[in-house]
Wavefront OBJ file of the C-alpha trace (Angstrom):
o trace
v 262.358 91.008 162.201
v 265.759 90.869 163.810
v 267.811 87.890 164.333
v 270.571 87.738 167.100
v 271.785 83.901 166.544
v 271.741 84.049 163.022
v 274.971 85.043 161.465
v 276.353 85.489 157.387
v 280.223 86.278 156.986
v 281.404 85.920 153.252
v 284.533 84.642 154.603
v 282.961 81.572 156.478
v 280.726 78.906 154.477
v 280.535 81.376 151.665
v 278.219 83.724 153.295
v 275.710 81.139 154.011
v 273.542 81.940 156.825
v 274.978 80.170 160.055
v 274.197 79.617 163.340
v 276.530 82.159 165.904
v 279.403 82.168 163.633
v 279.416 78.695 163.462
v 279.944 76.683 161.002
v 276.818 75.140 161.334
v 274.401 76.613 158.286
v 270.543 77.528 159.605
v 269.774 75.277 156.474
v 270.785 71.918 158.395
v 269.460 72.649 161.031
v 266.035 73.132 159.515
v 266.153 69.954 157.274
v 267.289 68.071 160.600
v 264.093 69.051 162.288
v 261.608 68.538 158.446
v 263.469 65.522 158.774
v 261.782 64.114 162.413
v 264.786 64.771 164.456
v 263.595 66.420 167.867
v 265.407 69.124 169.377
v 267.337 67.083 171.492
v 268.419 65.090 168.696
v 270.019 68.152 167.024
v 271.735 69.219 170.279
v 273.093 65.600 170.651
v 274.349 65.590 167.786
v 275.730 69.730 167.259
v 276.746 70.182 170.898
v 277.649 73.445 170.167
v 274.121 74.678 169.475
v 271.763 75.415 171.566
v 267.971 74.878 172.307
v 267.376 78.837 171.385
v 269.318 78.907 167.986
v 267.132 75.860 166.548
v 264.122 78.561 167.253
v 265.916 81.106 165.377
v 266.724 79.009 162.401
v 263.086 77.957 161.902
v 262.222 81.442 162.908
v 264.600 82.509 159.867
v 263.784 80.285 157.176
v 259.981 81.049 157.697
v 260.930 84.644 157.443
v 262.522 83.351 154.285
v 259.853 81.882 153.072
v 257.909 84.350 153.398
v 259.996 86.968 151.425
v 259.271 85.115 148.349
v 256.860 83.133 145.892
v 257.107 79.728 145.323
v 255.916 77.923 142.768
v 253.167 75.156 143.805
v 251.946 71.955 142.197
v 248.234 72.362 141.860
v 245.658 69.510 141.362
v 245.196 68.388 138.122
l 1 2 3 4 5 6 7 8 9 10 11 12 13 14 15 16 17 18 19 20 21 22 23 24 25 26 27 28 29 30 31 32 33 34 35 36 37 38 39 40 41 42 43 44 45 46 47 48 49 50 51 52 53 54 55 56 57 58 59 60 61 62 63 64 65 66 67 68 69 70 71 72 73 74 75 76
């Protein structure tokens, strides 16, 4: 899967993954939206984004997700 908004320079934010160069990491943009924010939220408050990168980032950090285990609580 390729991703054209997503972008990861070790000379900006550390090489965290960021929206178009941006120093906006896909990370807050997620936790915005987990958080009940709506789209139009986000892009009130990050003017610079826009309505397609928000799809990326959740695009990307299920990708990420996906790459790897994680370790679940089950029922006791």
């Amino acid at each position: 899967m390729s991703f054209q908004r997503i972008t990861v320079e070790s000379e900006k934010m550390g090489g965290v993954p960021c929206i178009r160069g941006l120093r906006i990491p896909v990370a807050t943009v997620v936790d915005l939206f987990a958080s009940g924010l709506s789209r139009e939220e986000i892009l009130k408050y990050y003017p610079d984004l826009e309505a397609e990168d928000i799809t990326e980032a959740l695009r990307f950090a299920a990708e990420a997700v996906r790459e790897r285990e994680l370790p679940l609580i089950s029922e006791l």
